[in-house]
N, C-alpha and C positions, 0 to 999 in steps of 0.2 A: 340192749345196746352192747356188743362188743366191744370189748377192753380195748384202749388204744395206745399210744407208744408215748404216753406220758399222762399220770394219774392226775383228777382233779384232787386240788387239794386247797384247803380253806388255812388263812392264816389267823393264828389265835392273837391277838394283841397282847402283848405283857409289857411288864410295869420294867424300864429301864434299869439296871442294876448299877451299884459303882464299881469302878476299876477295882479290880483287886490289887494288893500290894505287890509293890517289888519281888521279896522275899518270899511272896507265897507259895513259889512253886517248890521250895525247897521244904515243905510241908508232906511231898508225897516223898517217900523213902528213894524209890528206883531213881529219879529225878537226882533227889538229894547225890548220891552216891556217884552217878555215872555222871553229875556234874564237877563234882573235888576229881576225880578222877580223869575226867576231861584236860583239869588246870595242872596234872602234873604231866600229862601224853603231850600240852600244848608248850609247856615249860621243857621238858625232853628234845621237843623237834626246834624249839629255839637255840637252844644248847648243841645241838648236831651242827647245825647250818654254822655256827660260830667255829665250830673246830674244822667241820670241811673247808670251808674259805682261809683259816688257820693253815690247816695242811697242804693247802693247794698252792699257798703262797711260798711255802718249805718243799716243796716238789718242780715247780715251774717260776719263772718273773713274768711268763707272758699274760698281760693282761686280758685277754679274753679268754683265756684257761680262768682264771681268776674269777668272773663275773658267770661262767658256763656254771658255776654252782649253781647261781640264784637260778639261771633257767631248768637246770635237773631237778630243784626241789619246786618249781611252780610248773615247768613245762607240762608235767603231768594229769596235774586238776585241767588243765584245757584240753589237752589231746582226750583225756579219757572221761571227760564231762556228761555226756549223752551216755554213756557206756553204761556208767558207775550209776545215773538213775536209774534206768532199765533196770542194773538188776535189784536196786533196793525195792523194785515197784513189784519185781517179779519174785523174790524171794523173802523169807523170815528173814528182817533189818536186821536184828539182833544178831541172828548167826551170820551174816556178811558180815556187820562189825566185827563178831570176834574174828572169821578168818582174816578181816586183813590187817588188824591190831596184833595178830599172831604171826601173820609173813613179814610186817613191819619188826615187831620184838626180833626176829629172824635175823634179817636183814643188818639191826643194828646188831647182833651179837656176834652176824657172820664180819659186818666192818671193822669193828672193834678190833677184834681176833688179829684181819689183817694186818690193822692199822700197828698192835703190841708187837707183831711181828713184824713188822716192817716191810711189807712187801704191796704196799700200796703203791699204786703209780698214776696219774690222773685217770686215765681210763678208768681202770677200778675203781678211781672216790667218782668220778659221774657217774657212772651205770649203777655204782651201790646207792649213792643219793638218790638217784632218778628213781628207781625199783623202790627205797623205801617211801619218794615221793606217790607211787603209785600206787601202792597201797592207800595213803594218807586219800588217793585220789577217789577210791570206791568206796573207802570210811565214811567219809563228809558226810554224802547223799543218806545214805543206812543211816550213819546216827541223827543227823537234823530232823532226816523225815520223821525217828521213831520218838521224839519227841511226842506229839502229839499224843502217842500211846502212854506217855509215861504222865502226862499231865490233862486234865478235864479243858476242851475247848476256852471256855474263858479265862484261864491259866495260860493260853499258849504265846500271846505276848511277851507277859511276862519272861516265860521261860525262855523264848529266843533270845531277850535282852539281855538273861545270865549269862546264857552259852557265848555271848558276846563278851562283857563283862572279862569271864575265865581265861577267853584267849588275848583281850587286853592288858590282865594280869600280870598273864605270862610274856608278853611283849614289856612290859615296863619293864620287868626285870630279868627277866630270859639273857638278851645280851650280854649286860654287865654278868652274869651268874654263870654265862658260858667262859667270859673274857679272863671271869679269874681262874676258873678249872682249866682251861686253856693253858692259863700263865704259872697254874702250879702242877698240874699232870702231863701238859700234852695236849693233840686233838683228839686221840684214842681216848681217854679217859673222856672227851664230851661223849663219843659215840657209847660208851659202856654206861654212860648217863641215860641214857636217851634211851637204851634198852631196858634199866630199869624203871623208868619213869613209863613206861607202857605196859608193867606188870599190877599196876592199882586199874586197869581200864579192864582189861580181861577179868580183874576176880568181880569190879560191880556191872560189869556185862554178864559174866557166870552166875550172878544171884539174882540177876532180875527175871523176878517167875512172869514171864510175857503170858499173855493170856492170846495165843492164836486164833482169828476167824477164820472158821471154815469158809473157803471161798467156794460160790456157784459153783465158778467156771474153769479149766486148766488156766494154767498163765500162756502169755503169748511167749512167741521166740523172740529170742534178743532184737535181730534186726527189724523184725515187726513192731516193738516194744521199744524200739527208737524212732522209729519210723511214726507211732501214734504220737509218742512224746514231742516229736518239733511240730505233727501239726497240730495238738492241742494249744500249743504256746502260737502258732504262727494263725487260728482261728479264734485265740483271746486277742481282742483290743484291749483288754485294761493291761493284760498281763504282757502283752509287747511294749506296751507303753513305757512299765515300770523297768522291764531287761532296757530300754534303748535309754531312757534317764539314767539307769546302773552304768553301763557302755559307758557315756556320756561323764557322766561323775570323775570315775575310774578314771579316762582318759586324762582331761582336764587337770585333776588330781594329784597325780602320779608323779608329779617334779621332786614334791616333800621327800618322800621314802627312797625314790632314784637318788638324788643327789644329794643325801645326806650324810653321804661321809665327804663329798667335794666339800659342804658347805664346811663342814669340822675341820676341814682340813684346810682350804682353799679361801675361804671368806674369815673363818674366825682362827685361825692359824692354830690351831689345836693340833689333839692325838685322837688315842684311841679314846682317851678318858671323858673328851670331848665330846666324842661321838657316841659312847654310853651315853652321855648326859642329854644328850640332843634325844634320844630313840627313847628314856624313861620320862623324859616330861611329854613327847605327844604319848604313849604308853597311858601315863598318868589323867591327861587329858580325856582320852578318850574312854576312861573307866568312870572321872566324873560327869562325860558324859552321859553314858551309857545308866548310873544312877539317878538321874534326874530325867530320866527319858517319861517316866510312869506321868510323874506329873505334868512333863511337856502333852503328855499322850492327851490331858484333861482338858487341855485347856487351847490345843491347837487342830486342826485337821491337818490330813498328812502332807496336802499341800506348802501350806504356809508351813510347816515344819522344815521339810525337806529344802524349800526355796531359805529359809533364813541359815539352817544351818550352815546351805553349801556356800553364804554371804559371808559368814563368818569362818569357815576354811578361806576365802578369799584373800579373807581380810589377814589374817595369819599367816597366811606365803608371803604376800604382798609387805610386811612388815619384815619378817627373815630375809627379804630378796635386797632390802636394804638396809640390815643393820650389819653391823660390824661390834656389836655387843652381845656379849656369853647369857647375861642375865635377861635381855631384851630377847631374842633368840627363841631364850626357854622358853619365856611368858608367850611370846608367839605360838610355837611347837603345840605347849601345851591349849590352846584356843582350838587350833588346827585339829588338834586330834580330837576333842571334845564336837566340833566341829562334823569331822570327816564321820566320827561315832554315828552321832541322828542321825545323819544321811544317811548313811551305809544301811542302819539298824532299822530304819523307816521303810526303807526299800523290800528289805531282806522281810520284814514284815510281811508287807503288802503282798509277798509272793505266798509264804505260807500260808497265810489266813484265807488264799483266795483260791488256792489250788486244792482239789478234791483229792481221797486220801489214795486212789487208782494211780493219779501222777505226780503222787506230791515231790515222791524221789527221782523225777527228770524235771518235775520243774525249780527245783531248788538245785541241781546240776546246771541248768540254762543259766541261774543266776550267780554261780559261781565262776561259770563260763565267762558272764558277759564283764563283771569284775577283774579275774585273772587274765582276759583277752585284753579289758582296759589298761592294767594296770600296766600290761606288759607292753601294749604301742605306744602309751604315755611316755612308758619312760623311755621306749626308742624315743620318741618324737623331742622328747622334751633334753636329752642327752645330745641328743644330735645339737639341738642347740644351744646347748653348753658348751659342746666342743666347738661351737663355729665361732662364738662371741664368747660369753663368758657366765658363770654359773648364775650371779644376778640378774643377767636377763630373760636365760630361761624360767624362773621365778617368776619374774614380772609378766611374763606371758602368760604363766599357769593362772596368776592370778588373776589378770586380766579375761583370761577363759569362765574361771571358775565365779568372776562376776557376772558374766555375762550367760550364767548357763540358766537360774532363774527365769530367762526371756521363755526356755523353751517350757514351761511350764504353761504358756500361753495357748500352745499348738498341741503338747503331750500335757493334760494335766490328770492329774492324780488322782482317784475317786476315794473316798467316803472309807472309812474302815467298815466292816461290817464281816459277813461271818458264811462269805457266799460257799464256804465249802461243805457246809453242812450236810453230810449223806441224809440220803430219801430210802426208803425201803424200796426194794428192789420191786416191778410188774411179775405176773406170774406169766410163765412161758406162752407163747401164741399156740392156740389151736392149730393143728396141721394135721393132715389128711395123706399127702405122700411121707413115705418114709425118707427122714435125710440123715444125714451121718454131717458130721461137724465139719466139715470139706466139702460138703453142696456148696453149690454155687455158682454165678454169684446171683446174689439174694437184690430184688429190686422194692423197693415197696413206695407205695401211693396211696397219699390220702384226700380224699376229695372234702369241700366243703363246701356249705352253701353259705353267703354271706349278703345283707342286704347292702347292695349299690351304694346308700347313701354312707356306710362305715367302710367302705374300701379300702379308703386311704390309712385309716385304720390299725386296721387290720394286715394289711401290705407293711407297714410298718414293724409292726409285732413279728410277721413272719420272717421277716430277714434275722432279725434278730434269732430266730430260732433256728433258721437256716446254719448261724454258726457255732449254735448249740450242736448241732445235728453233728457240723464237720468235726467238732474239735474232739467229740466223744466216736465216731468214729467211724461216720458215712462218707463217702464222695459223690460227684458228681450230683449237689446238691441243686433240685432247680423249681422254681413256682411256676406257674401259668393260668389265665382265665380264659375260659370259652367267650371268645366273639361273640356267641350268637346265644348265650345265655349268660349275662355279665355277673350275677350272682353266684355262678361255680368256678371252683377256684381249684387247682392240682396239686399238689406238694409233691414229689418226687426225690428219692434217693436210693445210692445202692451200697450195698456192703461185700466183700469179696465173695465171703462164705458164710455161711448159716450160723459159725461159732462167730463169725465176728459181728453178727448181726444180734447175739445175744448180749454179746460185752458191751456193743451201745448202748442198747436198753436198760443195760444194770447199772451207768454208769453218771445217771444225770444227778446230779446236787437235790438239794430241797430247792434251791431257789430255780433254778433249771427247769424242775416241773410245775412250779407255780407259774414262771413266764408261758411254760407249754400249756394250761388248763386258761390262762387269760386267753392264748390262741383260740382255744377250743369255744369258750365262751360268746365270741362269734357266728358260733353255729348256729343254723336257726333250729330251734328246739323241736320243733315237728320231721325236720330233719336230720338222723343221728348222720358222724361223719363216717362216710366209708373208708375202709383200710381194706389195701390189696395185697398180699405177700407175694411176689412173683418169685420163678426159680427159673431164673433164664438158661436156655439152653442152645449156645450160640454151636456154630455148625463145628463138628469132630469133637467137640466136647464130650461125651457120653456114647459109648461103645455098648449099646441095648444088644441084646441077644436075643430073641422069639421067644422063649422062656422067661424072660425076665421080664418081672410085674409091673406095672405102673404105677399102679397103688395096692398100697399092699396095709390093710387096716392094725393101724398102731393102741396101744392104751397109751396114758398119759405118763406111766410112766417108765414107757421105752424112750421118752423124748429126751434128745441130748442134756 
């Protein structure tokens, strides 16, 4: 029987294991390092943002000069989202890290320079903001995704939670730590902060000995390499699910952190000190979150997690939108952020854990996308309506949203944790007869089966399901069909552009992937093996034959791409 385009494979049954601790991932050294190291790049870029908002107020009064910060330092992870996975997926994560931790250090050392010299003018602090924003923007992808590498798969929860964690750290106290260096150097001396504090990421990115896979296959080009990345995510239902609940969160959400210096200023008649105090208790919040996440992890599914936390961000706007007390406020904030933590960290899970390690870095871009896209209409949406009525009632809407977002859990709900990314050992390349070069194409193949009538239904089941196996790793025009007039044969059909991207689907199904594809198979009636057809279509002007030139021209196996 001919090898066919997904291995049976037999599941071994094993004995449950317990969660591993919190702490554990700080057990592996690389981990260890590139995570403190994290929490000073993240403490640095909080520090910048306080001094450009600083300087831009010392430069201009106009308030939407003023606020064009926040969108220079976020506009980027959105515009360059798809981009920045691509290349983490296409190149060593590691060395993208350092380049853009190094154009970043850049960046802030070339702003600084201006800033001591005084020859900043708003133009220059957006475009320097934005640029070191962009960086920050190809970093993300590289480093979450190389996570995985640095820590053993049931470690990798964990380890997401830290990385969370670090940058919660650095938000409880980032502000206040920018406001005094602010109020005793200057914004220049933030930006010369911020350069140094990106010199501990480069030296434990330069000591992590990465153990590189030789990959099969060349990598795809960029725009090919985005182009698979959205339809992987747009041929996953679980994993649209969890981006449109992110969206969804974000959106809802966004009132808290948008209009928290109104509330400081506006509602509890404060300052700046105020507004420290408001941005270190959700800060603070969402770190106690974020430590008790393990045991929440024990004792709830992701579901019920994600619906109660986002209850209790509700409930914590909804208390802020009507107090007019410093103390009550905090206790709010800090709920909220605790709150906004599990949600965000439950999500953020659920992507990595389920994304195979080919797209891990566009699909963890998708999910920073669909956050920065939230957070940034939120707070349009939610501004707007502070400006039209007044800062308490946009509040009262968030919260009222963020009560009501639970319902959609009903229509999008959340699956099961489980470990669907787990690589499968690669099939060995198809037998082939004509000679092709990795630009053949395009590549059609059919598999026929025979199936008895009375498991149709079945079976037709199963196969859809594989169908968007097929799409998301990186077939089109995927399509089934039974003969009329022999109801037990059944067609499968799909094509791939070219013979190289015909190989990268095949390399590229999960362990769980080819289990659901050998339950397909199982199907088959055993006296009958299933046929597979590789076609190499050759639509008219395509191929410029010359009288000379062979048709088949006899290959060994290992002339093959």
């Amino acid at each position: 029987m001919a090898h066919l385009d997904g291995a049976r494979t037999k599941t071994q049954a094993t004995e449950p294991e317990p969660p591993p601790g919190m702490l554990a991932p700080l057990g592996h050294a690389a981990f260890r390092w590139i995570w403190v190291a994290s929490l000073f790049s993240n403490l640095g870029w909080l520090i910048q943002g306080v001094g450009a908002a600083w300087i831009m107020t010392q430069l201009t009064t106009k308030a939407d000069l003023v606020a064009m910060v926040q969108t220079a330092q976020m506009g980027p992870t959105l515009l360059l989202a798809l981009a920045a996975g691509a290349i983490a997926d296409m190149y060593d994560r590691r060395k993208v890290a350092l380049a853009a931790i190094a154009f970043n250090l850049t960046g802030a050392v070339v702003l600084a320079a201006l800033s001591f010299a005084d020859l900043v003018t708003p133009a220059v602090l957006l475009t320097g903001v934005a640029l070191i924003g962009a960086g920050g923007a190809v970093m993300g992808p590289a480093w979450q995704a190389s996570v995985r590498e640095q820590v053993p798969q049931p470690l990798l929860p964990a380890a997401i939670t830290l990385n969370s964690i670090s940058f919660n750290i650095a938000r409880s106290f980032g502000p206040a730590l920018g406001g005094v260096i602010v109020a005793a150097a200057g914004g220049a001396a933030a930006f010369a902060i911020n350069a140094i504090f990106y010199a501990p990421m480069l030296w434990a990115l330069g000591r992590w000995k990465r153990a590189p896979e030789p990959a099969r296959l060349p990598p795809e080009g960029l725009g090919r390499a985005i182009v698979s990345g959205v339809r992987y995510v747009f041929h996953s239902p679980q994993m649209r699910v969890v981006l449109l609940r992110t969206l969804m969160l974000a959106m809802a959400g966004a009132s808290v952190s948008a209009l928290m210096p109104l509330i400081a200023r506006d509602v509890l008649g404060g300052g700046a000190a105020t507004f420290g105090l408001l941005l270190g208790a959700f800060g603070l919040g969402a770190v106690t979150g974020a430590l008790n996440i393990a045991r929440l992890h024990r004792r709830f599914a992701p579901e019920i997690l994600v619906r109660a936390s986002t209850l209790v961000v509700a409930f914590g706007t909804a208390v802020v939108a009507f107090s007019t007390s410093l103390p009550l406020s905090l206790a709010a904030l800090f709920l909220a952020g605790a709150g906004w933590m599990l949600s965000i960290n439950e999500l953020n899970i659920a992507i990595q854990t389920s994304a195979p390690r080919w797209v891990a870095g566009r699909a963890l871009a998708t999910f920073q996308a669909s956050v920065a896209g939230g957070v940034a209409l939120g707070a349009w949406a939610w501004g707007t309506v502070a400006q039209t009525y007044d800062v308490p009632t946009a509040l009262k809407g968030s919260a009222l949203a963020l009560a009501l977002l639970p319902l959609a859990g009903i229509w999008l709900r959340l699956g099961d944790r489980g470990e669907g990314s787990a690589e499968s050992q690669p099939p060995p390349d198809p037998e082939v007869a004509l000679k092709l070069t990795p630009r053949s194409g395009p590549i059609r193949i059919e598999l026929e089966y025979s199936v008895a009538p009375e498991r149709a239904r079945e079976f037709y089941g199963l196969l859809l399901r594989l169908g968007d196996i097929r799409s998301r790793t990186g077939a089109y025009g995927w399509a089934v069909a039974r003969d009329v007039a022999r109801p037990e044969r059944w067609v499968e059909s799909y094509a791939c552009p070219t013979w190289m991207d015909y190989l990268r689907q095949r390399t590229r199904l999960t362990q769980a992937e080819r289990e659901l594809t050998a339950r397909v198979q199982a199907f088959q009636d055993p006296d009958r093996p299933v046929k597979v057809h590789r076609w190499l279509e050759r639509p008219f002007g395509s191929v410029r034959w010359k009288e000379e030139t062979p048709d088949v021209d006899p290959i060994t196996p290992a002339q093959l791409p």
